[in-house]
N, C-alpha and C positions, 0 to 999 in steps of 0.2 A: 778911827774908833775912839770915842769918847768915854774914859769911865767916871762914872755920876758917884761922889759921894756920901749922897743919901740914894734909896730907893726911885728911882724915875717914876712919875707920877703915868699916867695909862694915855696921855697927850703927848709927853714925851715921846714913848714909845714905840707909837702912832706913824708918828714925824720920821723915826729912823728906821720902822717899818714902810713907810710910803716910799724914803730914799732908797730904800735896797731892792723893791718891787719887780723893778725893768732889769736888776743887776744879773752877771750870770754867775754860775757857781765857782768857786774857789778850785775844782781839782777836777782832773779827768776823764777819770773810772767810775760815771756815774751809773749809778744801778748796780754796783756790785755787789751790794750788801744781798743782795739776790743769789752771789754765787760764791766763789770766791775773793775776800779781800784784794788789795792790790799790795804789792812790795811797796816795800819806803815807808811804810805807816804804823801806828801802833795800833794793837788791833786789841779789844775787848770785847770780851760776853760774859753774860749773866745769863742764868738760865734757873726756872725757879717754879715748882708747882704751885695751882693757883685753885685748884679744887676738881672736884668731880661732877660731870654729867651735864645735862647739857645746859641746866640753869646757872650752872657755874660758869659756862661758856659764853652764852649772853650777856652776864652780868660783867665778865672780863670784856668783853667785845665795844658792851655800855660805857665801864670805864676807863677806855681808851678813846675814846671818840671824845670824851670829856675832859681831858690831859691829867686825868688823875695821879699819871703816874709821874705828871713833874710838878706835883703838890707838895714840897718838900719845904717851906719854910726859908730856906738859902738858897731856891732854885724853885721856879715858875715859867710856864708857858703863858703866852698874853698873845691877843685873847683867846679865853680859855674856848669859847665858842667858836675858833676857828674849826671848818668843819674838814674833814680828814678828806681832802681829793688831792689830786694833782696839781701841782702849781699853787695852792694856798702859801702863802706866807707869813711865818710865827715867830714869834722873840722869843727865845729864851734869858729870860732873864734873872743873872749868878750873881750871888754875892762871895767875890774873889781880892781880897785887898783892893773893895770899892764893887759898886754896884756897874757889873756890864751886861751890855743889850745884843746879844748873841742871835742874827738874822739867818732863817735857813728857808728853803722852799723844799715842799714834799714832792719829792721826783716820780715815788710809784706807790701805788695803794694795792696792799691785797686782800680782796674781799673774795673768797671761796666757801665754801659751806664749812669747812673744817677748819680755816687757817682766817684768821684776818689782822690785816696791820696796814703800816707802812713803813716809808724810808725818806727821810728827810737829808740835802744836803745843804753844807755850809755857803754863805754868800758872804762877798766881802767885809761888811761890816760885822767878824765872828772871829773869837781870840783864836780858833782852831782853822782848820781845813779837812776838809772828809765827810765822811758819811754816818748817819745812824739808823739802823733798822729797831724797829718796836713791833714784835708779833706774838698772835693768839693763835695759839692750835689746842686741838682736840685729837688725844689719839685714838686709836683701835677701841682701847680700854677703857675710855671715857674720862682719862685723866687730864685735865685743862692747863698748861703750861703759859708763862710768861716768858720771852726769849727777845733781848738786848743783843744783836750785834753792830760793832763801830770799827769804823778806822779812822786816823786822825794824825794829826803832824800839826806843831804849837804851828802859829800864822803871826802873834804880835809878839813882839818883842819880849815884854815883859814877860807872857808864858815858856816863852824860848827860855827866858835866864832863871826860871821857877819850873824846868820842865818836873822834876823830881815832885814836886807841892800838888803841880798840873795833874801828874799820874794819879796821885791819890787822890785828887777829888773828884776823877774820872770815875774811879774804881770806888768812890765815894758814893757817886749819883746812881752806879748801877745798882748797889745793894738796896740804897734808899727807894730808888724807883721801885725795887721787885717789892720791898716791904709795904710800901704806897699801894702797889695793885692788890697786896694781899688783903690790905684794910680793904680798899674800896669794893674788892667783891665780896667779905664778908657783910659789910653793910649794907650794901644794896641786898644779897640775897635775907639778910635778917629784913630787910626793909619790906619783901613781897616785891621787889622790882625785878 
């Protein structure tokens, strides 16, 4: 794993998206973000309302599809236009003492009338190992919910010896992201979308 500097330009990224493509995932217990985490990992959620009824629902559902919620400035999904199915493959790409190209593949999608998301895991070239789930539910009551679950264990080095730094910017990206979806359905539902 290479970390860049400067900001890797979207060729860059391309290239270490194309090398990871065929790669398999980093950990074992795939799909578990479906149930229960696995032992050994550290495990975080976020969990966060995101508005009422069901044009709140839509517009959470719109922007997830659209990576809105890793529009954070120190942290981007590339491309943004990857389309949420299985087996797509996405950069995450952190600015972490230098800019890293963080490769995962989406393991399972869930698209339900009430619930819709997925769960991405990590591939070799990823300073982590594990899982993350990103989902939209609607309950009974019409209240639209954002919900972040992960498990993880550092994979490079340098996270290993920064694990304490690692945690909080874990627990960093989860607040950011739920503030991210709350912008982005606010705007779209102002917007008439």
């Amino acid at each position: 794993m290479a970390i860049h500097y400067r900001k890797p330009s979207s060729g860059t990224i391309q290239e270490v998206l194309n090398s990871q493509r065929s790669l398999g995932l980093t950990y074992a217990d795939v799909g578990a973000t479906a149930g229960a985490p696995p032992a050994g990992f550290n495990v975080d959620r976020t969990r966060i309302k995101l508005g009422q009824g069901e044009p709140a629902f839509a517009a959470a559902k719109r922007a997830l599809r659209q990576w809105k919620h890793f529009q954070l400035g120190w942290l981007e999904a590339c491309p943004t236009d990857t389309p949420i199915q299985k087996h797509e493959v996405i950069a995450v790409v952190a600015c972490f003492f230098g800019w890293w190209v963080n490769c995962c593949r989406i393991v399972y999608v869930i698209d339900e009338s009430r619930r819709f998301g997925f769960a991405y895991g990590t591939l070799p070239d990823h300073a982590e190992s594990g899982e993350e789930r990103f989902l939209i539910e609607i309950d009974p009551q019409g209240n639209v919910w954002y919900d972040i679950l992960a498990f993880s264990r550092p994979r490079h080095l340098l996270v290993r010896l920064g694990t304490p730094y690692a945690r909080r910017m874990q627990k960093r990206f989860g607040h950011e992201s739920a503030a991210a979806m709350q912008r982005a359905v606010q705007e779209l539902l102002s917007a008439g979308d």
